[in-house]
C-alpha positions as CSV (number, residue, x, y, z in Angstrom):
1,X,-26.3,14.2,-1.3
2,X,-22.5,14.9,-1.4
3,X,-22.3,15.7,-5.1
4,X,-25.3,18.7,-4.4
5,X,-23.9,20.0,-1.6
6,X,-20.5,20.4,-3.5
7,X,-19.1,24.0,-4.7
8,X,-18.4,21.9,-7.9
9,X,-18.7,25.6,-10.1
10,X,-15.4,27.1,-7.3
11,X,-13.4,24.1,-8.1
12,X,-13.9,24.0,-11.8
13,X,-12.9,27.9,-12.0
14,X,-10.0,27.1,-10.1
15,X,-8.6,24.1,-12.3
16,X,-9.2,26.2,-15.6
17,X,-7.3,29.0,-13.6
18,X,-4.5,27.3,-12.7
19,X,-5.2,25.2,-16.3
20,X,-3.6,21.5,-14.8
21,X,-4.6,19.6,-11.9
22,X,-2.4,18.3,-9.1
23,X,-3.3,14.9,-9.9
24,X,-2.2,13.2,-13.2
25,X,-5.6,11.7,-13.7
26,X,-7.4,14.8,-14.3
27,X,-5.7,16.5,-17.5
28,X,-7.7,18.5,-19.8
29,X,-9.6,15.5,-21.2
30,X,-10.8,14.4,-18.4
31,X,-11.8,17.5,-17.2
32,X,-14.0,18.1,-20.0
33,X,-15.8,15.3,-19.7
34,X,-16.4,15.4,-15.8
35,X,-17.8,18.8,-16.7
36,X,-19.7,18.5,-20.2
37,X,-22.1,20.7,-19.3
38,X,-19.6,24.2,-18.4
39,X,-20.8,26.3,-21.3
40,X,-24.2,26.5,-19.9
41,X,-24.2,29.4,-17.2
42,X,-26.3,29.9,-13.8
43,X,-28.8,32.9,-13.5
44,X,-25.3,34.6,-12.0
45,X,-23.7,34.6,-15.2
46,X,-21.0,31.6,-13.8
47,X,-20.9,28.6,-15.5
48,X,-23.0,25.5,-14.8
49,X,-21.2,23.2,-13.4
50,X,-22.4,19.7,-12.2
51,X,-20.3,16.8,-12.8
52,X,-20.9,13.8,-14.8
53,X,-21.2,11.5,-12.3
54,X,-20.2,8.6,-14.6
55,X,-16.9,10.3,-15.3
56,X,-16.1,11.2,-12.0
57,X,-16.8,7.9,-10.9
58,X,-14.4,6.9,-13.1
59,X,-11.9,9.0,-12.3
60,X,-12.3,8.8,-8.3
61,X,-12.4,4.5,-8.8
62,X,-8.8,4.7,-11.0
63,X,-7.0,6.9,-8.7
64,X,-5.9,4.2,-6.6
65,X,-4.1,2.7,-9.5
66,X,-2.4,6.0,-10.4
67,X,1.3,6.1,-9.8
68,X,1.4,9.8,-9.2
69,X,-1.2,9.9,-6.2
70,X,0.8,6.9,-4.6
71,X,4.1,8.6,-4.9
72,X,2.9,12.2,-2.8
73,X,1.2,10.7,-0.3
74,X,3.0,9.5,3.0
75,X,4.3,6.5,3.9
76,X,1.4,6.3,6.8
77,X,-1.1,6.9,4.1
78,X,-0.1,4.2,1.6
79,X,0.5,1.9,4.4
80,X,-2.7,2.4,5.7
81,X,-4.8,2.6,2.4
82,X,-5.1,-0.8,1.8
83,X,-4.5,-2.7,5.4
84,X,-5.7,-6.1,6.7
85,X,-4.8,-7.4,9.8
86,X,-5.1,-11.4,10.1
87,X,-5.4,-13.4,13.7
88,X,-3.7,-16.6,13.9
89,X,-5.5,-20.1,14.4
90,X,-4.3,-22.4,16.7
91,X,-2.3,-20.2,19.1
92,X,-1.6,-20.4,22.7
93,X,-0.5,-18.5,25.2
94,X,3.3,-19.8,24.3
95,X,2.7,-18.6,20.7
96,X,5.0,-16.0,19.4
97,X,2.7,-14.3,16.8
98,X,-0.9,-14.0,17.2
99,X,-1.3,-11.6,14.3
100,X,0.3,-10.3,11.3
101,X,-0.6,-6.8,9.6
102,X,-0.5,-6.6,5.8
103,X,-0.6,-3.4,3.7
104,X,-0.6,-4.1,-0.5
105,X,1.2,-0.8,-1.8
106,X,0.8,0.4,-5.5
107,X,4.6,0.9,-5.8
108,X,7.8,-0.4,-6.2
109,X,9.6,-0.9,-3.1
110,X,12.4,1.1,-3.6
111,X,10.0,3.9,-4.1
112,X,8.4,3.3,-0.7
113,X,11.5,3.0,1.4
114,X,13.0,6.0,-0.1
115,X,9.9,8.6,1.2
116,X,10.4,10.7,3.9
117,X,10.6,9.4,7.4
118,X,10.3,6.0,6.1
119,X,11.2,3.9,8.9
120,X,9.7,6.4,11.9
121,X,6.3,6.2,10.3
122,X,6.2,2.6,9.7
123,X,7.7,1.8,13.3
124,X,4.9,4.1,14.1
125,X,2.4,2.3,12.2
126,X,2.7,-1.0,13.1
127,X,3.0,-0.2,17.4
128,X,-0.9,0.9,16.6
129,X,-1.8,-1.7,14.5
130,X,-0.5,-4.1,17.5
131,X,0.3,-7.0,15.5
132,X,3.3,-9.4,15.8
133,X,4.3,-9.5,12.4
134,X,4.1,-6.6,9.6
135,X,4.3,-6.6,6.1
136,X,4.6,-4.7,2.6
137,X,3.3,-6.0,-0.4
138,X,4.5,-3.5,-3.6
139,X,3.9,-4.2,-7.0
140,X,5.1,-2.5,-10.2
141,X,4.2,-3.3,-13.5
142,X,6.8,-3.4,-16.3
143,X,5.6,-2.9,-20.1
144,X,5.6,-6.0,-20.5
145,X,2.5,-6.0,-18.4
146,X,4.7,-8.9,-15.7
147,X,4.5,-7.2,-12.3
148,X,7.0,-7.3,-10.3
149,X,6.3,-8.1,-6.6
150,X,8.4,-7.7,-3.8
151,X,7.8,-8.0,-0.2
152,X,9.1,-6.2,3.4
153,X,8.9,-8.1,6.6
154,X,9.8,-6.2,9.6
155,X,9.5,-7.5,13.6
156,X,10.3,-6.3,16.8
157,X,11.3,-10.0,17.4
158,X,14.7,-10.8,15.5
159,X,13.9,-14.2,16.1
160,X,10.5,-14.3,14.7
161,X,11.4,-12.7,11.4
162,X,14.7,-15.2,11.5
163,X,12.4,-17.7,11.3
164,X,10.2,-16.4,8.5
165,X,12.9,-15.2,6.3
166,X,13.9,-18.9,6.6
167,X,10.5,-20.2,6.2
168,X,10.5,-17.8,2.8
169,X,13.3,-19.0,1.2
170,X,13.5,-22.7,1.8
171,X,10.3,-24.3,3.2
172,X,8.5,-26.5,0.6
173,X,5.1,-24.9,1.1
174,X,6.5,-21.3,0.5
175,X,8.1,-22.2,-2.7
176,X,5.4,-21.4,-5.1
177,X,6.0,-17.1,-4.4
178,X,9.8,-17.9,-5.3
179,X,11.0,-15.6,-2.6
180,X,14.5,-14.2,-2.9
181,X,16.0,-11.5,-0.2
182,X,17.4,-8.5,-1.3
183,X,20.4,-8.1,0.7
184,X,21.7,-5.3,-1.5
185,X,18.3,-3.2,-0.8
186,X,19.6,-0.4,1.7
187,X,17.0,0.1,4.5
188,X,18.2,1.6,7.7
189,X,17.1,-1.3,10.5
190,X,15.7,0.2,13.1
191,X,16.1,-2.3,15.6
192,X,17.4,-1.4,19.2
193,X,17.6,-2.5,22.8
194,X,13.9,-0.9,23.3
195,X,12.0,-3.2,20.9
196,X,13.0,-1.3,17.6
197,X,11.9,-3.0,13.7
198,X,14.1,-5.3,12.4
199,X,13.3,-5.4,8.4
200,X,14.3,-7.7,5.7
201,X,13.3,-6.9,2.3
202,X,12.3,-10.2,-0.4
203,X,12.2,-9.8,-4.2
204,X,9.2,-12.5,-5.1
205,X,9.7,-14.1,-8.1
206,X,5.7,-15.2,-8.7
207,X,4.0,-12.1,-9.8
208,X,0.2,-13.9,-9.5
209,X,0.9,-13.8,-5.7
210,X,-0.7,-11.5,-4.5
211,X,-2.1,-10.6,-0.7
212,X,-4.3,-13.5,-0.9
213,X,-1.8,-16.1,-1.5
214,X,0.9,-14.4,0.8
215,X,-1.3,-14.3,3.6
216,X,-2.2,-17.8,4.6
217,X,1.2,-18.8,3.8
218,X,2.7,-16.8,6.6
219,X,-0.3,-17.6,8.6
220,X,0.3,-20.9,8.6
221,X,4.5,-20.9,9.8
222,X,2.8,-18.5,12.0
223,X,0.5,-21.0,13.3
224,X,3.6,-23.6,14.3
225,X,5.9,-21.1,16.1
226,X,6.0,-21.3,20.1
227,X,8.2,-19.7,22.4
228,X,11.1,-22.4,22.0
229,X,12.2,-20.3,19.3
């Protein structure tokens, strides 16, 4: 089992040492209760120091939600932390997109597209997820508790995501997500002769729309494009 075979008594000296944690999830509270039972001591005199596994449970099932973790990691990590690729019904050999990638990221978009190397890892990321469409789902919640969702399209084919940023803001059945573009949103396009991203970034008005509401909306313009684009 992964928690016996753990050097959970080295770890816990070396968070006491250093007295914080490099994740903003485990403070001093929290560390006492993954490790209630630290005053107890092994037959080597060093403390005891097995893990609640209720408490760490808890703290490894909130970290995805924690703000901090999202904002260290890279831009490949977050993309691919929460990924789903979806094939599209109906095509045929004329069709212009067979599949679209979607990654939901815990952060506001700004925050995304400002990290390092931003647009070389996700040019990166999307060649090996091999899909014809890519996108970005961030979230941030306001104190209000409303989140704010917004939404980054990007395409080797400028005519493909033409005709889905169209789709987006004025087709009937896309409505509902209240999709506006964000034309002042600085991201470098990476588009070139050699099959390079094109991007266009979408402020969405419907907070409740998440993943599994974007998804089959873009699946199903997807579904109608053919080469006479």
């Amino acid at each position: 089992m992964l928690l016996q075979q753990t050097d959970w008594t080295t770890y816990y000296e070396k968070v006491i040492k250093t007295k914080h944690s490099s994740s903003s999830l485990v403070d001093a509270t929290m560390i006492a209760k993954i490790f209630p039972n630290n005053k107890d001591t092994t037959a080597q005199g060093k403390p005891s120091c097995s893990p609640d596994r209720t408490a760490l449970f808890n703290v490894l099932s909130g970290a995805k939600n924690d703000p901090q973790i999202w904002s260290e990691l890279s831009v490949t990590d977050c993309l691919r932390i929460d990924y789903k690729k979806f094939q599209v019904t109906q095509t045929s050999e004329l069709s212009l997109v067979k599949s679209i990638g979607l990654s939901s990221v815990l952060l506001d978009m700004d925050g995304i597209i400002a990290k390092d190397h931003f647009i070389n890892d996700l040019t990166s990321f999307v060649s090996m997820s091999d899909v014809d469409l890519f996108g970005i789902l961030t979230i941030k919640h306001h104190d209000d508790g409303i989140p704010q969702r917004e939404l980054l399209l990007t395409s080797s084919n400028l005519e493909v995501l033409d005709s889905f940023t169209n789709f987006l803001l004025n087709h009937p059945d896309a409505a509902f997500l209240e999709i506006v573009e964000r034309k002042e949103c600085m991201v470098e396009d990476g588009s070139s002769s050699d099959g390079g991203a094109h991007i266009r970034v979408f402020r969405q008005g419907n907070g409740k729309g998440s993943r599994k509401q974007v998804a089959p909306t873009l699946l199903g313009h997807a579904a109608s494009l053919s080469s006479r684009l």
